[in-house]
N, CA, C and O atoms as a GROMACS GRO file, in nm:
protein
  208
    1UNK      N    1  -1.209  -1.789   1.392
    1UNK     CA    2  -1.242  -1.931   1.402
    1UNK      C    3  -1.114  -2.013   1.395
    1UNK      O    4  -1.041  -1.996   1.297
    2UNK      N    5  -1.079  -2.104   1.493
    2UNK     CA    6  -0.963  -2.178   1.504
    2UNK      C    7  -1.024  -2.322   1.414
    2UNK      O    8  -1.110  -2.398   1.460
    3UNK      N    9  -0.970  -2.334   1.302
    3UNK     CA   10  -0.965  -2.477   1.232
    3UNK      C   11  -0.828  -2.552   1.190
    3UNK      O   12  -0.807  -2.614   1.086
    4UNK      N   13  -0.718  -2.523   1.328
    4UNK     CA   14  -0.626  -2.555   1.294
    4UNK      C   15  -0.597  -2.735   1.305
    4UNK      O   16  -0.512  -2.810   1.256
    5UNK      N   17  -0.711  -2.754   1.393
    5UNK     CA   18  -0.697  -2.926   1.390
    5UNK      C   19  -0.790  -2.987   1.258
    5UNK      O   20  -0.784  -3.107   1.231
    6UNK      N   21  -0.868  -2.901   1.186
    6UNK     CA   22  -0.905  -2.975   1.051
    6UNK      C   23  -0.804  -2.982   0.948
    6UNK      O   24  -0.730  -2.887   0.918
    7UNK      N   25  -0.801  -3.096   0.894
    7UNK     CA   26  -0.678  -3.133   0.835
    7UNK      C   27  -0.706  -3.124   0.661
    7UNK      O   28  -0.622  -3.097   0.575
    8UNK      N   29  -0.861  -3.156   0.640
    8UNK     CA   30  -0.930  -3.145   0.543
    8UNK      C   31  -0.935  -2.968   0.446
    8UNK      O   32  -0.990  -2.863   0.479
    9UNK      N   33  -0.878  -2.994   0.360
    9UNK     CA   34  -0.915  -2.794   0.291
    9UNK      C   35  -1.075  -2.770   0.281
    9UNK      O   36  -1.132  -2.677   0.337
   10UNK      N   37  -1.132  -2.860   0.208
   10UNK     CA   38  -1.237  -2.833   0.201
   10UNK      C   39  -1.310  -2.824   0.298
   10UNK      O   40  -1.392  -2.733   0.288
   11UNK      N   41  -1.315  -2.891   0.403
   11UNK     CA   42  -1.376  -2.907   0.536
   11UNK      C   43  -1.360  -2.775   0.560
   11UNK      O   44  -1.457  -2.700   0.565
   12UNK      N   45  -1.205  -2.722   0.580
   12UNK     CA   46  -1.182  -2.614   0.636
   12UNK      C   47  -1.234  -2.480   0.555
   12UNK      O   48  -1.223  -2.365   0.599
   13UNK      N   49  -1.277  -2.504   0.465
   13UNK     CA   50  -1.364  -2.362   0.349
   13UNK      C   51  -1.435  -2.337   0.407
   13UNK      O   52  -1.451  -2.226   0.458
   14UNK      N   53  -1.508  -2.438   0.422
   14UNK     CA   54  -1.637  -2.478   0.448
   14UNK      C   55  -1.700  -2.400   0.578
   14UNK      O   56  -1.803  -2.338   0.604
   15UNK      N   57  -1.570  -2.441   0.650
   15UNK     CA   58  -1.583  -2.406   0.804
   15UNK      C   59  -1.593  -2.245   0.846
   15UNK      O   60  -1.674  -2.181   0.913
   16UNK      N   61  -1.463  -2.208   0.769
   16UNK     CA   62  -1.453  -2.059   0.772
   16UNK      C   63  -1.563  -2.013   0.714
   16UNK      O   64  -1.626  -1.942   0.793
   17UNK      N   65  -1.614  -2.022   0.607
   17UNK     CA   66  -1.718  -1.934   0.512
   17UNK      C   67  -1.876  -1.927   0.611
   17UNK      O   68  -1.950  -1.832   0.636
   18UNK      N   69  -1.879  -2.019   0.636
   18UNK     CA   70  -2.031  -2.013   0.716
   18UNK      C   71  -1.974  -1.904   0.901
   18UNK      O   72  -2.032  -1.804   0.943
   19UNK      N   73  -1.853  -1.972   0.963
   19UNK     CA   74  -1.883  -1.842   1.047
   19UNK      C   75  -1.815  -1.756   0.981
   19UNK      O   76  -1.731  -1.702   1.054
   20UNK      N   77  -1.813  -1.703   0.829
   20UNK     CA   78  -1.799  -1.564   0.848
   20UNK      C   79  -1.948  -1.505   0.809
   20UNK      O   80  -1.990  -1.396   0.847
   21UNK      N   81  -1.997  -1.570   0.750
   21UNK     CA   82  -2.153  -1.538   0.751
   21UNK      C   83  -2.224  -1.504   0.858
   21UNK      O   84  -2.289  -1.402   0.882
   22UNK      N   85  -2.201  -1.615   0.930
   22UNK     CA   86  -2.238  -1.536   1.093
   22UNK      C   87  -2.223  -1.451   1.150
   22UNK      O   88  -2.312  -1.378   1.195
   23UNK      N   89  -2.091  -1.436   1.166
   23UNK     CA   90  -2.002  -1.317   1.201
   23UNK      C   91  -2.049  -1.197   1.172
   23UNK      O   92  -2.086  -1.157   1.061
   24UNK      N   93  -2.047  -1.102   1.332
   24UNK     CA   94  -2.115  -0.938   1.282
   24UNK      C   95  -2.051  -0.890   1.181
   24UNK      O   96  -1.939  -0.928   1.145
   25UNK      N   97  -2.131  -0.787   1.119
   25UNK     CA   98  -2.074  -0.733   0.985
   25UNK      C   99  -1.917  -0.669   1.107
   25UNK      O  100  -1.885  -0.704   1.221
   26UNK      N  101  -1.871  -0.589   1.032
   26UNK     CA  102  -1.717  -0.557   1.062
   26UNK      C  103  -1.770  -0.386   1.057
   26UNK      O  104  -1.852  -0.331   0.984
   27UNK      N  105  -1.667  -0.320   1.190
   27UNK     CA  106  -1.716  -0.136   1.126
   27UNK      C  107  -1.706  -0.098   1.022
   27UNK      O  108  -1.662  -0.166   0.929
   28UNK      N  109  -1.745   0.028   1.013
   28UNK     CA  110  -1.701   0.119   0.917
   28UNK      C  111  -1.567   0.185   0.980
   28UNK      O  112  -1.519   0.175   1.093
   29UNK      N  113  -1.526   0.253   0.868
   29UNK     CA  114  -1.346   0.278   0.945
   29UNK      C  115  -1.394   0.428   0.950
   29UNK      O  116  -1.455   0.494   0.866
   30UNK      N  117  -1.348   0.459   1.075
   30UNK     CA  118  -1.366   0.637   1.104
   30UNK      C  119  -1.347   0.683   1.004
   30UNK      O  120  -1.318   0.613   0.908
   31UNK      N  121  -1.357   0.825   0.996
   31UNK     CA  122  -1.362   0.939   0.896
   31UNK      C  123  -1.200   0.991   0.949
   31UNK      O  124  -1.145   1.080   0.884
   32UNK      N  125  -1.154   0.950   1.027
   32UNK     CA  126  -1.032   1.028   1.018
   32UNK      C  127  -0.902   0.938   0.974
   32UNK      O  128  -0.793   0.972   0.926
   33UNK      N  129  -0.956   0.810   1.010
   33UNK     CA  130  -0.795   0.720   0.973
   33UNK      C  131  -0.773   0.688   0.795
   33UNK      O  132  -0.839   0.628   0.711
   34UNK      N  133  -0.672   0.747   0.796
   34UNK     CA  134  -0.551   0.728   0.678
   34UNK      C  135  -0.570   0.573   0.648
   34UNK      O  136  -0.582   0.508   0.753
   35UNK      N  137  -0.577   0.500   0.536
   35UNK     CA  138  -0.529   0.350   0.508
   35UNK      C  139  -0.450   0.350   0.334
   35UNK      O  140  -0.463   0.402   0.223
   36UNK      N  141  -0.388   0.277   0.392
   36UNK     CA  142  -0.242   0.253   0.266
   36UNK      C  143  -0.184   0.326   0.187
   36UNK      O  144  -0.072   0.370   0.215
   37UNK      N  145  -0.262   0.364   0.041
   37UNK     CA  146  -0.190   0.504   0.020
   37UNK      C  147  -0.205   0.597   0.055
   37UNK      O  148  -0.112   0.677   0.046
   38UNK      N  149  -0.329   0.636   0.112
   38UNK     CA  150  -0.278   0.777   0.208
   38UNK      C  151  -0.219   0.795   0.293
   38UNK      O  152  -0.246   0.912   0.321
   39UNK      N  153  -0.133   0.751   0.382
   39UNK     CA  154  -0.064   0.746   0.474
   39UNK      C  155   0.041   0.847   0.451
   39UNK      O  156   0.097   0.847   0.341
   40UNK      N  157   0.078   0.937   0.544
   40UNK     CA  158   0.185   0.990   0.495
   40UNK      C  159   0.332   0.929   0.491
   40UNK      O  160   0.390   0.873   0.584
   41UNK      N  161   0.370   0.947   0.389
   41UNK     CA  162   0.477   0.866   0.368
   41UNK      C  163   0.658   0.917   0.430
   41UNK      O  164   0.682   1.038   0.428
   42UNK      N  165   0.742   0.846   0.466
   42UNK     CA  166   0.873   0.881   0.536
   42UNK      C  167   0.971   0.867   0.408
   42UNK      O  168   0.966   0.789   0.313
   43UNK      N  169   1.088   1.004   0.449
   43UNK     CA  170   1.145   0.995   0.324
   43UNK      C  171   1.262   0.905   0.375
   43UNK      O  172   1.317   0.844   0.284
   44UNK      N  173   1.312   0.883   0.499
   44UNK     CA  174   1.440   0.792   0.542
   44UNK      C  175   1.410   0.788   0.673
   44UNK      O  176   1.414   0.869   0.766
   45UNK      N  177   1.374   0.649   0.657
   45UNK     CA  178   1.382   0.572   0.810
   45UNK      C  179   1.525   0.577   0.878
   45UNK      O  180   1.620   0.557   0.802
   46UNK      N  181   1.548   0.596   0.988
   46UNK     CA  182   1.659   0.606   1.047
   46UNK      C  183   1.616   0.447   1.133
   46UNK      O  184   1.502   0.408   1.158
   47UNK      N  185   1.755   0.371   1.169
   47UNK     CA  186   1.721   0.223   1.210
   47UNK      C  187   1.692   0.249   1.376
   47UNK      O  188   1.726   0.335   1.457
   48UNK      N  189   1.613   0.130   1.378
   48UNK     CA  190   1.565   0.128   1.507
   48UNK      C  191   1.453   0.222   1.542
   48UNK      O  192   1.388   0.195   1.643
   49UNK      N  193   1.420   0.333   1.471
   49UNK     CA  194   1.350   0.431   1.530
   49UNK      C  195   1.186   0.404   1.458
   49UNK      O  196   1.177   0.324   1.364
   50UNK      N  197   1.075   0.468   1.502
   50UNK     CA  198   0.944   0.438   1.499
   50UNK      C  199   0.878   0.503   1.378
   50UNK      O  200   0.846   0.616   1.413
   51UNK      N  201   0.850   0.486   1.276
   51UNK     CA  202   0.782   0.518   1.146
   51UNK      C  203   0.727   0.604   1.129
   51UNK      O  204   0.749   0.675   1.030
   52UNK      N  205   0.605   0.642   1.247
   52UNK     CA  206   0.523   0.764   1.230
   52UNK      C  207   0.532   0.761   1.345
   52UNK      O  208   0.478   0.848   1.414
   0.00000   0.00000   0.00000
């Protein structure tokens, strides 16, 4: 939801909270993906190069 032209906070609570109510529930996260601490972790990033 874009409420970047409400200038009001409360307005803008307001705004967000009801469409997230609306809003389809969100998935479930596969059975296979890793999130935060499980991730396997890198012992030395070399620069420039890609993480996992």
């Amino acid at each position: 939801m874009n409420t970047k032209n409400v200038t009001d906070t409360e307005e803008r609570k307001k705004l967000k909270r009801t469409a997230r109510k609306k809003a389809a529930p969100k998935a479930k996260r596969a059975a296979g993906v890793a999130r935060g601490s499980e991730k396997k972790k890198i012992r030395h990033q070399a620069q420039g190069q890609r993480k996992r």
